[in-house]
Structures are given as structure tokens and as C-alpha cells.
DRENPA-3360 file (N, C-alpha, C; in nm, 2 decimals, always signed):
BEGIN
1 = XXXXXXXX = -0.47/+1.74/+0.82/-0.62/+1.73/+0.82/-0.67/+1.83/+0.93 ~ -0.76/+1.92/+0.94/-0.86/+1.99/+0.98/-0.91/+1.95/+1.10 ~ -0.99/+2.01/+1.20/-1.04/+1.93/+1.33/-1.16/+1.91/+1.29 ~ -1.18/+1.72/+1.31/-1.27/+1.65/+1.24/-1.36/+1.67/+1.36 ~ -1.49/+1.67/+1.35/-1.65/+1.68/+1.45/-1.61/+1.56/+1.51 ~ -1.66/+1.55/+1.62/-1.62/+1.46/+1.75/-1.74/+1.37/+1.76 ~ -1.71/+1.24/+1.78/-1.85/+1.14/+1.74/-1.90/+1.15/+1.90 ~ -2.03/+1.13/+1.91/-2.05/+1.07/+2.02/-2.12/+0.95/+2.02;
9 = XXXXXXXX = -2.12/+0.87/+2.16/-2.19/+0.73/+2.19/-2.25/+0.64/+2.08 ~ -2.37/+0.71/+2.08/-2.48/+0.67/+2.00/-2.41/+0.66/+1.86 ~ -2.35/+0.79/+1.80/-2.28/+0.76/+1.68/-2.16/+0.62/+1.66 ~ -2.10/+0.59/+1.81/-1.99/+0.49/+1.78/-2.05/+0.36/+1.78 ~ -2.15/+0.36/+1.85/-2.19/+0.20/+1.87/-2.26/+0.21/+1.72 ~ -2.36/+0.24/+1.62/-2.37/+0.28/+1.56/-2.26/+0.24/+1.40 ~ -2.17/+0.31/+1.43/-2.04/+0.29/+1.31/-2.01/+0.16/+1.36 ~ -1.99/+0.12/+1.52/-1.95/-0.02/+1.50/-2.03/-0.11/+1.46;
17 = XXXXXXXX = -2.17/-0.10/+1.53/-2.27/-0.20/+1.44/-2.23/-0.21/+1.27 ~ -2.25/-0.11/+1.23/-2.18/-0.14/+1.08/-2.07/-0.15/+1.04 ~ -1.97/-0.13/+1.08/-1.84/-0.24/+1.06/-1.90/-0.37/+1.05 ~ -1.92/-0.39/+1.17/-1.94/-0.56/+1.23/-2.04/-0.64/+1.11 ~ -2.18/-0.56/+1.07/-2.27/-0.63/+1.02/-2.34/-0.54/+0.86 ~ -2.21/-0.47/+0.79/-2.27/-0.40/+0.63/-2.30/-0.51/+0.56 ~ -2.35/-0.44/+0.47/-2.45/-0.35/+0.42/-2.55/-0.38/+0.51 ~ -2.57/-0.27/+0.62/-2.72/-0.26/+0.69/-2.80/-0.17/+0.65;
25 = XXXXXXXX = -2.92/-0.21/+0.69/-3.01/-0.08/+0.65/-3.09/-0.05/+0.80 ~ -3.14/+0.12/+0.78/-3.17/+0.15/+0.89/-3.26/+0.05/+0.99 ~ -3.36/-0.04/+0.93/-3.45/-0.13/+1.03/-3.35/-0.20/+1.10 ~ -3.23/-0.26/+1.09/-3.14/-0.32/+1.13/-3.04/-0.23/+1.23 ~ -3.01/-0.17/+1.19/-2.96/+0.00/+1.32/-3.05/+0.01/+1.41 ~ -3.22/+0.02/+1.33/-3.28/+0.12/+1.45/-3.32/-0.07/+1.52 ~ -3.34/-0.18/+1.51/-3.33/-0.26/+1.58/-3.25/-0.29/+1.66 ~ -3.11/-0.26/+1.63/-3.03/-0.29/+1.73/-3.02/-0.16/+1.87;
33 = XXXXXXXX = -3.01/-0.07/+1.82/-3.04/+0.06/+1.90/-3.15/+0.13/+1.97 ~ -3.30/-0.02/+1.94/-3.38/+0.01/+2.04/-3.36/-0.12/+2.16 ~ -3.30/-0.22/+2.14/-3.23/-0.32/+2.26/-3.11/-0.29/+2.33 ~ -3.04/-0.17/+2.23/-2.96/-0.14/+2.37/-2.94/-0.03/+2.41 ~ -3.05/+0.06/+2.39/-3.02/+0.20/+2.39/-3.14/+0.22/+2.42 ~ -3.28/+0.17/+2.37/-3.43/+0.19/+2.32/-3.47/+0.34/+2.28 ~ -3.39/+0.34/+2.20/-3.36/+0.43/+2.07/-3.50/+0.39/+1.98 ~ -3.56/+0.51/+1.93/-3.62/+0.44/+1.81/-3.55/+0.45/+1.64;
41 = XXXXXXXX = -3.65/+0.46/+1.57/-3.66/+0.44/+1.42/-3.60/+0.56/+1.37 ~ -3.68/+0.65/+1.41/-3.61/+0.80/+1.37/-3.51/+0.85/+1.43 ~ -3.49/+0.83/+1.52/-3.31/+0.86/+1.62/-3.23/+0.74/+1.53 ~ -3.22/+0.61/+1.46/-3.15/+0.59/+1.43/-3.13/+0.65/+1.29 ~ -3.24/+0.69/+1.21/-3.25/+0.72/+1.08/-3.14/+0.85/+1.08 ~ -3.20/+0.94/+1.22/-3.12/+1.07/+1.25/-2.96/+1.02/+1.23 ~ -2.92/+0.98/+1.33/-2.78/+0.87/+1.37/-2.69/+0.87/+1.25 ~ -2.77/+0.79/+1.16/-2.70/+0.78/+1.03/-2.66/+0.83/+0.94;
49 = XXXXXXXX = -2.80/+0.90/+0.94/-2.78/+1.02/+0.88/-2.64/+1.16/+0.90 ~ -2.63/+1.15/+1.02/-2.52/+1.25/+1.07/-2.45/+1.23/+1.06 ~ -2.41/+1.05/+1.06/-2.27/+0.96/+1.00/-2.21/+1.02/+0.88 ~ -2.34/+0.99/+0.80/-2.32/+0.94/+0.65/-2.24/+1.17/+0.61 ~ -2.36/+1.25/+0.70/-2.26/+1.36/+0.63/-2.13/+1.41/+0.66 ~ -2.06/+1.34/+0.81/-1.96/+1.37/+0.87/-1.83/+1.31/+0.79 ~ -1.93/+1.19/+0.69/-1.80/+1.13/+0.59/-1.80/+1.02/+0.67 ~ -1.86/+0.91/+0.74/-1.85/+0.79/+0.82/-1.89/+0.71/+0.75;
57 = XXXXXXXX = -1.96/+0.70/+0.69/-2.09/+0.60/+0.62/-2.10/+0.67/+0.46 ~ -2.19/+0.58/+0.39/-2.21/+0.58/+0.27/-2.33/+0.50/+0.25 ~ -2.39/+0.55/+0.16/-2.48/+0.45/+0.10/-2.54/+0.41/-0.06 ~ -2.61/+0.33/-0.06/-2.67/+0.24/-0.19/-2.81/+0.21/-0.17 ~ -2.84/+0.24/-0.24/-2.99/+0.19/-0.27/-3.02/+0.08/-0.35 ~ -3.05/-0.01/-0.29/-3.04/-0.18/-0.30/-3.19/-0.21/-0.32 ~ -3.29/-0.27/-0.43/-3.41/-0.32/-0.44/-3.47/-0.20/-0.36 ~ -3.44/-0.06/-0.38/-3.53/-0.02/-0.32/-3.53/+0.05/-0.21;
65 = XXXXXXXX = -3.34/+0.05/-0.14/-3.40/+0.01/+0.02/-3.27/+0.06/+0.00 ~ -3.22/+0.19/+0.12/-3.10/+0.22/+0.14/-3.02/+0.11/+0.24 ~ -2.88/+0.09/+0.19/-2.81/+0.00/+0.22/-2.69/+0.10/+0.26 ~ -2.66/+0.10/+0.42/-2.54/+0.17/+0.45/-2.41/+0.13/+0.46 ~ -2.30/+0.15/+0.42/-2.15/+0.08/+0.45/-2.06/+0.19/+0.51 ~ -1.95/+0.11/+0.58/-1.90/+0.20/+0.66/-1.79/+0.28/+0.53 ~ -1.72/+0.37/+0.55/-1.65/+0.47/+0.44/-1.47/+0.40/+0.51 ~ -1.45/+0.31/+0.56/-1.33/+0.33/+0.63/-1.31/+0.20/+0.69;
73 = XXXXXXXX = -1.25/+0.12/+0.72/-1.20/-0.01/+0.77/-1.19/+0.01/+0.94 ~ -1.23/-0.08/+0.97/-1.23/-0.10/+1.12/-1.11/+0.00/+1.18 ~ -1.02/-0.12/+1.17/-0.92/-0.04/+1.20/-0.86/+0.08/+1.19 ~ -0.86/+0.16/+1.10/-0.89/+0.27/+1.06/-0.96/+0.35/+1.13 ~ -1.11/+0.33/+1.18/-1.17/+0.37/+1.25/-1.11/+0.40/+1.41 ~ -1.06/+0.30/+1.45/-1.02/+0.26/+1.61/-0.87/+0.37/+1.59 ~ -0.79/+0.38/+1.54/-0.67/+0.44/+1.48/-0.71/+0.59/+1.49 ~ -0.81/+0.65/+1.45/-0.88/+0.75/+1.39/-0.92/+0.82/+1.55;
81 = XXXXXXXX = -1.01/+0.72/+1.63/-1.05/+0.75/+1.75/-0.97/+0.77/+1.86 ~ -0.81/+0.67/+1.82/-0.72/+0.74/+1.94/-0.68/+0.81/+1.92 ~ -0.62/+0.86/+1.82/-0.57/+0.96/+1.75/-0.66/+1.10/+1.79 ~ -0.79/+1.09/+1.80/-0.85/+1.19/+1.82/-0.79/+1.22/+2.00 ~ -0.86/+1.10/+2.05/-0.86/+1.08/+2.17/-0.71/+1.15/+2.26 ~ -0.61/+1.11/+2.19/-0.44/+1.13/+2.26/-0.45/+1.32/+2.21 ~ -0.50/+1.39/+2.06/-0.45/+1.50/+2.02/-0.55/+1.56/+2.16 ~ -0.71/+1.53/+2.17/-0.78/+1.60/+2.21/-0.80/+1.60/+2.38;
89 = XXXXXXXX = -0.79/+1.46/+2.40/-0.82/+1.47/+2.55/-0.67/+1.45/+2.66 ~ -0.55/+1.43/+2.59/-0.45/+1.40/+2.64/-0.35/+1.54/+2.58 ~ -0.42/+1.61/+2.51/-0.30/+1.67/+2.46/-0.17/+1.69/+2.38 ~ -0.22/+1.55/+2.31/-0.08/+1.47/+2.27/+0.02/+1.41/+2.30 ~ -0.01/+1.45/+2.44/+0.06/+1.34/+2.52/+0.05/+1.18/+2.54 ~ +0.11/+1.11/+2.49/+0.08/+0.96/+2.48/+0.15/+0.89/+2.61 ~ +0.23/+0.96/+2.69/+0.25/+0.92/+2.83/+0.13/+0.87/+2.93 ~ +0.06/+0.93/+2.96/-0.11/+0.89/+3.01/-0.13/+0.79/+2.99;
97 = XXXXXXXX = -0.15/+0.74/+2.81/-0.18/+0.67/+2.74/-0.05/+0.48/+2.80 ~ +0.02/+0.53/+2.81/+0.10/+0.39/+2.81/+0.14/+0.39/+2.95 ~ +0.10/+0.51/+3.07/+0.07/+0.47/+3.19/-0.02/+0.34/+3.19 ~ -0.14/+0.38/+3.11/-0.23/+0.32/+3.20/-0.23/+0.18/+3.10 ~ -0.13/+0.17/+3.00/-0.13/-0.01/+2.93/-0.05/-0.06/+3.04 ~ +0.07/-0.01/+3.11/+0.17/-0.03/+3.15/+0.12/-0.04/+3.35 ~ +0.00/+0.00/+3.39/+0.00/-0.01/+3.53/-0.16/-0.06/+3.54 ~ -0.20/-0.04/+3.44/-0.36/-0.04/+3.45/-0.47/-0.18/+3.35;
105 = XXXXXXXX = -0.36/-0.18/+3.22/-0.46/-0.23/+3.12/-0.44/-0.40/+3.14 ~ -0.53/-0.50/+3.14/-0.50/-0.61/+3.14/-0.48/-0.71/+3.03 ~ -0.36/-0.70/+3.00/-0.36/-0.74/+2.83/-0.26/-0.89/+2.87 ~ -0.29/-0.95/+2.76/-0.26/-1.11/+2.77/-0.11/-1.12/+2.73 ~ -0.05/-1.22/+2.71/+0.10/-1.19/+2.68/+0.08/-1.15/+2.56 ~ -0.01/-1.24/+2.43/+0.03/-1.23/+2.33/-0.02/-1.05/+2.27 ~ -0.10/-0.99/+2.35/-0.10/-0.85/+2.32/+0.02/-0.82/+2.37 ~ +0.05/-0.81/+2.49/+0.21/-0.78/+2.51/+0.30/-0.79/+2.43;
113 = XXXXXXXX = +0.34/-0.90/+2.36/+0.42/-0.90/+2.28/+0.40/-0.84/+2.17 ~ +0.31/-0.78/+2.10/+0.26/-0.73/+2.01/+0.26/-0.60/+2.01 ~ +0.24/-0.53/+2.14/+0.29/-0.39/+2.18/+0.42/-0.34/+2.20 ~ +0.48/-0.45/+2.25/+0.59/-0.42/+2.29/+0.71/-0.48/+2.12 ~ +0.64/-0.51/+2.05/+0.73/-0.53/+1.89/+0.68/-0.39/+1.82 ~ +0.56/-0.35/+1.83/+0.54/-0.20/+1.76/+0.65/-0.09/+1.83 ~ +0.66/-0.10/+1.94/+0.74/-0.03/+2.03/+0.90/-0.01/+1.94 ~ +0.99/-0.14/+1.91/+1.05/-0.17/+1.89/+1.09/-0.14/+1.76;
121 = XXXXXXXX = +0.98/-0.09/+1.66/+0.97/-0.10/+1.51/+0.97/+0.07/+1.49 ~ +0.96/+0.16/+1.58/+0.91/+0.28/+1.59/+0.99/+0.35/+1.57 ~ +1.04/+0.43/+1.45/+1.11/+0.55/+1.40/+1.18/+0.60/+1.53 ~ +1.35/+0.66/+1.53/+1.40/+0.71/+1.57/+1.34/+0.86/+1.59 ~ +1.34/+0.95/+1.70/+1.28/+1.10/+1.68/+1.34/+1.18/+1.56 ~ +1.29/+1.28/+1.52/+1.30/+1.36/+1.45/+1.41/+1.44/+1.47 ~ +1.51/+1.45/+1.37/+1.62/+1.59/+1.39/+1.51/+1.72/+1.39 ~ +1.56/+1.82/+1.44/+1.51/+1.98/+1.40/+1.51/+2.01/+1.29;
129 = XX = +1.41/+2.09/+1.22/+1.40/+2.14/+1.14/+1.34/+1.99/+1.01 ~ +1.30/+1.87/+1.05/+1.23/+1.79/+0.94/+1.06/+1.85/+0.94;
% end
């Protein structure tokens, strides 16, 4: 895959609102995004808009009334973001990355355990030449 356009803030809170609460329509975006952002109407209409062409969103026209859904499952999403996150701001280095689970992140046991089984389940490296 190609180097995908890089979301920013306003776009993520945004895509998560719609995860969390589809089929939304813009009054429901630009409501939520003028209490925590005081964002208006047309910055969210913008917002979505920029979603919907970057391939994030989709929509339906419901009684009238565009209805937005997200293009991609949460998780997916979150997957998508580290992934960006470790190629782009780390380098691809995932070392950084399990510093800071491993000295920094405050995770419960049962996330522990959960990290430390994916750990566990994880493909042997690569011979040369695969």
C-alpha cells in the first residue's frame, strides 16, 4: 500500500465519534465538535468531508439526510494508526514502542497477559531472501 495522507486531531476524534455512535449525520458531528472543540457546522461538514474522500467514511442518504458510516472497523482503524505511527514517527522501529509498554505504560494484568500471549504467538523472523 502507498503512503496513506496522515489524519489529523480534529479528523480522529471525528472517525472515533463515528465508530462509537453510526450512522451519524453531520448535526451530530458538528454537535459533538462544537463541546469539545467549539468547532462549528461547517468545520465539521468540512471534517467529513475530507474523511469521506481520504476513503474513512462513507455515506447514505437516509429520509433525506446524509448518514455517515465509518469504511473500516474500529479496530482496524487503531491497527492502521499504529502502524502508521511505528512506519512514520518511529521509523519502524517498534523498540521505542515496547520501551515505553514495558517502563512507562500502565496496563492491568489482564492487558499484560494479553500482550505478553500475542508476543508469544508471533512468527519466527524471516529467512533471507522470503
Amino acid at each position: 500500500m502507498g503512503q496513506r495522507e496522515k489524519i489529523g486531531s480534529a479528523q480522529l476524534e471525528v472517525l472515533r465519534y463515528v465508530q462509537d455512535h453510526h450512522p451519524v449525520t453531520v448535526r451530530q458531528v458538528a454537535s459533538h465538535l462544537a463541546e469539545t472543540r467549539g468547532l462549528t457546522r461547517t468545520t465539521a461538514l468540512n471534517v467529513m468531508e475530507r474523511l469521506r474522500e481520504k476513503g474513512h467514511l462513507r455515506r447514505e442518504v437516509v429520509d433525506g439526510v446524509f448518514h455517515y458510516f465509518p469504511v473500516q472497523s474500529k479496530v482496524q482503524l487503531l491497527r492502521g494508526l499504529v502502524r502508521d505511527f511505528v512506519e512514520q514517527a518511529l521509523q519502524g522501529s517498534l523498540e521505542p514502542f515496547v520501551a515505553y509498554l514495558a517502563e512507562e505504560a500502565d496496563l492491568s494484568a489482564e492487558e499484560l497477559e494479553h500482550l505478553q500471549q500475542k508476543i508469544r504467538n508471533l512468527p519466527g523472523p524471516k529467512a533471507e531472501g522470503e
